[in-house]
C-alpha positions, -999 to 999 in steps of 0.1 A, spaced: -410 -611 -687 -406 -599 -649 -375 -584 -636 -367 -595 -600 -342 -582 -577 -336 -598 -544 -305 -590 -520 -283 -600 -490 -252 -613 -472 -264 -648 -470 -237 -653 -440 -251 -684 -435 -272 -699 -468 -301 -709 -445 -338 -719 -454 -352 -683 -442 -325 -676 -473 -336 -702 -499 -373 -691 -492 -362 -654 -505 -347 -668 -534 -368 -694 -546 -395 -666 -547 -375 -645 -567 -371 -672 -590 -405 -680 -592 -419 -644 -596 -396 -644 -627 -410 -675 -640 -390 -693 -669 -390 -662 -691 -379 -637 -666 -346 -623 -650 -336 -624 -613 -305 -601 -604 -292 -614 -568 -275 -586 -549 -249 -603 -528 -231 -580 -501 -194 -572 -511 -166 -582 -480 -165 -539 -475 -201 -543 -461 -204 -577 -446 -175 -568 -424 -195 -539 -412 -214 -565 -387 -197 -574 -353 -185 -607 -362 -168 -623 -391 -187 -630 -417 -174 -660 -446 -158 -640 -476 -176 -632 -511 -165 -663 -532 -175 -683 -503 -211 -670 -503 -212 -670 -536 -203 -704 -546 -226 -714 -518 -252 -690 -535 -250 -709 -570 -249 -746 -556 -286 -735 -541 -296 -714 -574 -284 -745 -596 -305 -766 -576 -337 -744 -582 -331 -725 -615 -342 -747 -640 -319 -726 -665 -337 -695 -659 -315 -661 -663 -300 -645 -634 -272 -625 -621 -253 -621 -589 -245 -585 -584 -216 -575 -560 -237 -545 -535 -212 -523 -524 -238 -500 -510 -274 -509 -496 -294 -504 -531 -274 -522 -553 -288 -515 -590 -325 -506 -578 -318 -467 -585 -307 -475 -618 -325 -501 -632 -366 -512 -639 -373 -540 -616 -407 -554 -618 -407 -569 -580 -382 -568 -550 -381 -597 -528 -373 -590 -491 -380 -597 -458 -397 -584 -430 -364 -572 -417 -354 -559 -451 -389 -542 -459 -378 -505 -445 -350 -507 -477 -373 -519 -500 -399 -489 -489 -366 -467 -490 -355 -476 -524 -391 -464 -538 -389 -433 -517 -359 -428 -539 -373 -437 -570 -400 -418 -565 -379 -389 -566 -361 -396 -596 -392 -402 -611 -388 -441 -615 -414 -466 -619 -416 -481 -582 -405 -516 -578 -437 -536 -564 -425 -553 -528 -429 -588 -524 -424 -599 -485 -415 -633 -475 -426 -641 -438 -394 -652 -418 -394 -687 -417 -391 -705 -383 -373 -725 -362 -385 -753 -342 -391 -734 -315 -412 -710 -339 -384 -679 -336 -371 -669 -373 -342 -688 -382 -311 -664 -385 -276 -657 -394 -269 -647 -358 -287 -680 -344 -266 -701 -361 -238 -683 -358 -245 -685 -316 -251 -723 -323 -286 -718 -308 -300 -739 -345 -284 -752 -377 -298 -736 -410 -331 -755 -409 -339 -744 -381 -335 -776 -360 -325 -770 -324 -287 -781 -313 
């Protein structure tokens, strides 16, 4: 039974996004757990521009995760800080990125030194646009692309 822990604001639910989680669902397969860290309204407001609040990313979240589930057991963690549970808990993978890899390689750092199993790092290329930059939060925020990547 693998533990999988995967993390974000998911400002806009894009398919950059759904790649991440899809993984994390699949890693876990239908016996395993997958704890979804979503960034609390403290931290997403950090950014320099608004970001949607918690209960809407969440409920955008769970319309994507009921989509691709198949009933599989999961959680959606409020992250008030950048590590979320991965200091405290046995994870058997974390899903991230490659802008997200530095925390990843961080939180084993940290495990490390409190003598925790590290978490093995599963990296999910950036999925592109049509015009083969990675689709982003910011991108679509700037109305450069929708969240397929499609041009506007």
């Amino acid at each position: 039974m693998a533990k999988v822990v995967v993390g974000g604001t998911f400002e806009c639910l894009h398919d950059g996004h759904k790649e991440l989680i899809r993984k994390a669902f699949e890693l876990a397969g239908n016996n395993g757990i997958v704890d979804i860290g979503l960034t609390s309204n403290e931290m997403a407001n950090k950014r320099p521009r608004h970001v949607p609040d918690y209960a809407t990313r969440k409920k955008n979240l769970l319309e994507y995760i009921n989509e691709i589930s198949a009933g599989q057991e999961y959680t959606i963690l409020k992250l008030n800080e950048p590590f979320g549970k991965t200091l405290e808990k046995n994870y058997d993978y974390i899903i991230v990125s490659p802008e997200t890899h530095p925390v990843a390689l961080k939180i084993n750092q940290l495990r490390n030194e409190k003598k925790m199993k590290e978490i093995k790092i599963f990296r999910v290329d950036f999925v592109l646009a049509d015009d083969k930059i990675p689709i982003s939060s910011t991108r679509i925020v700037h109305g450069e692309i929708d969240i397929h990547g499609h041009l506007k």
